[in-house]
C-alpha positions in Angstrom: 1.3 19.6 -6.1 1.4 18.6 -9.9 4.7 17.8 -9.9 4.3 16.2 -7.0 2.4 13.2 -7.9 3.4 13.9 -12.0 6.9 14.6 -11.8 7.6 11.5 -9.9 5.1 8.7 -11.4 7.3 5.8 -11.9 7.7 5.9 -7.8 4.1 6.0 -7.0 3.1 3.4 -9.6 5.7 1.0 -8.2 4.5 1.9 -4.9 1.2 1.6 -4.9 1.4 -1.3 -7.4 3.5 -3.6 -4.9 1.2 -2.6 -1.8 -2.1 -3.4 -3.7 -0.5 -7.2 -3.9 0.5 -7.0 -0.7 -2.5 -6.0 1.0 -4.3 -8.4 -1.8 -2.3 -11.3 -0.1 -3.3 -10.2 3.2 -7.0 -10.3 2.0 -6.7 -13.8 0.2 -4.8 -15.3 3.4 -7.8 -13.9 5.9 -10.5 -15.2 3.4 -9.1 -18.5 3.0 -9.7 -19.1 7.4 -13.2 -18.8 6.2 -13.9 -20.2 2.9 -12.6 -23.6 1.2 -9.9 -22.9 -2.0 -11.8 -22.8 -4.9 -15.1 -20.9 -3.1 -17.0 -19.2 -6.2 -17.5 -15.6 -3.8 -16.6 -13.2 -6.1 -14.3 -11.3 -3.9 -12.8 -14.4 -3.1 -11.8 -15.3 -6.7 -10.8 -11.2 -7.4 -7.9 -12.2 -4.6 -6.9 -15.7 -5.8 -6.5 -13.9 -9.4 -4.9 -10.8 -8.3 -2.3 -13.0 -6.3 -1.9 -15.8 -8.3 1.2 -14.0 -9.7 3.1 -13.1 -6.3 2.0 -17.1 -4.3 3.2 -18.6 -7.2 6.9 -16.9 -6.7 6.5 -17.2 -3.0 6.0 -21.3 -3.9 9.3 -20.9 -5.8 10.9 -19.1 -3.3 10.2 -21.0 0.0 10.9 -24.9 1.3 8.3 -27.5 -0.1 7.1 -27.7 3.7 5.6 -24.1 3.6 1.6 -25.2 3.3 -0.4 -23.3 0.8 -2.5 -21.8 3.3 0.4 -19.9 4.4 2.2 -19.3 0.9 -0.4 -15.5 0.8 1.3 -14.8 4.1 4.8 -15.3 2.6 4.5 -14.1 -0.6 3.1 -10.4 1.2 6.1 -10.6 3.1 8.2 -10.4 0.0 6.2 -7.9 -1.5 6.1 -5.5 1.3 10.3 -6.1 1.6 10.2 -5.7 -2.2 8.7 -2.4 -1.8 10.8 -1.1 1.0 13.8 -1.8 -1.3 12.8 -0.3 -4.0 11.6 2.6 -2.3 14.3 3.2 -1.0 16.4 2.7 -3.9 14.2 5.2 -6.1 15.0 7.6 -3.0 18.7 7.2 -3.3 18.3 7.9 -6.9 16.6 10.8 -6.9 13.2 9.6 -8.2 10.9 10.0 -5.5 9.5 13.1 -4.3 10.9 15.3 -1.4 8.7 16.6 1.2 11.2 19.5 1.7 12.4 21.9 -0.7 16.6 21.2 -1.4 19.0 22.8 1.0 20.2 26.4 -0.8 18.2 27.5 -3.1 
C-alpha cells in the first residue's frame, strides 16, 4: 500500500491538484447563481481565490462573447480535460500506479 500512494506521488499530486480546481470552479460557478461578484462570504472569496488562476486562462482561452458568469464553467472544463490527458499520459509512461500486478512475474 506504501508504494502505492509513495512510489507514484507525482501522479496523485497532479491528480488531485487539477480536480481540487476543477471542482473549485464548479463551486465558484454554483455560488455565483446566488451571490453578487464581490460577496464578502468567506467561502465565497476561498473560491474566487482558488480559481482566479484557472478563469483567468479560461478568459484567454475562449471568444470575448463568453460572459464571466460562465468563464468557472469553462475553465473546469479545461481542467477536467487537462487532467484526463495527463492522466493518461502519466499512465502511458509508466508513472501511475497499476491496480494489477505485471503479467509474468
Amino acid at each position: 500500500m506504501n508504494d502505492f500512494v509513495l512510489g507514484h506521488l507525482p501522479f496523485w499530486i497532479v491528480n488531485y491538484l487539477l480536480a481540487l480546481l476543477g471542482w473549485a470552479c464548479i463551486g465558484r460557478f454554483l455560488m455565483s447563481a446566488f451571490l453578487p461578484p464581490e460577496h464578502p462570504n468567506y467561502i465565497f472569496r476561498g473560491f474566487r481565490w482558488l480559481t482566479a488562476i484557472p478563469v483567468a486562462a479560461a478568459r484567454r482561452l475562449v471568444p470575448s462573447y463568453v460572459t464571466p458568469m460562465w468563464l468557472p464553467l469553462v475553465a473546469c472544463c479545461w481542467l477536467f480535460a487537462l487532467r484526463w490527458v495527463i492522466g493518461l499520459s502519466m499512465i502511458g509512461a509508466g508513472l501511475a500506479p497499476r491496480l494489477a500486478p505485471p503479467a509474468g512475474g
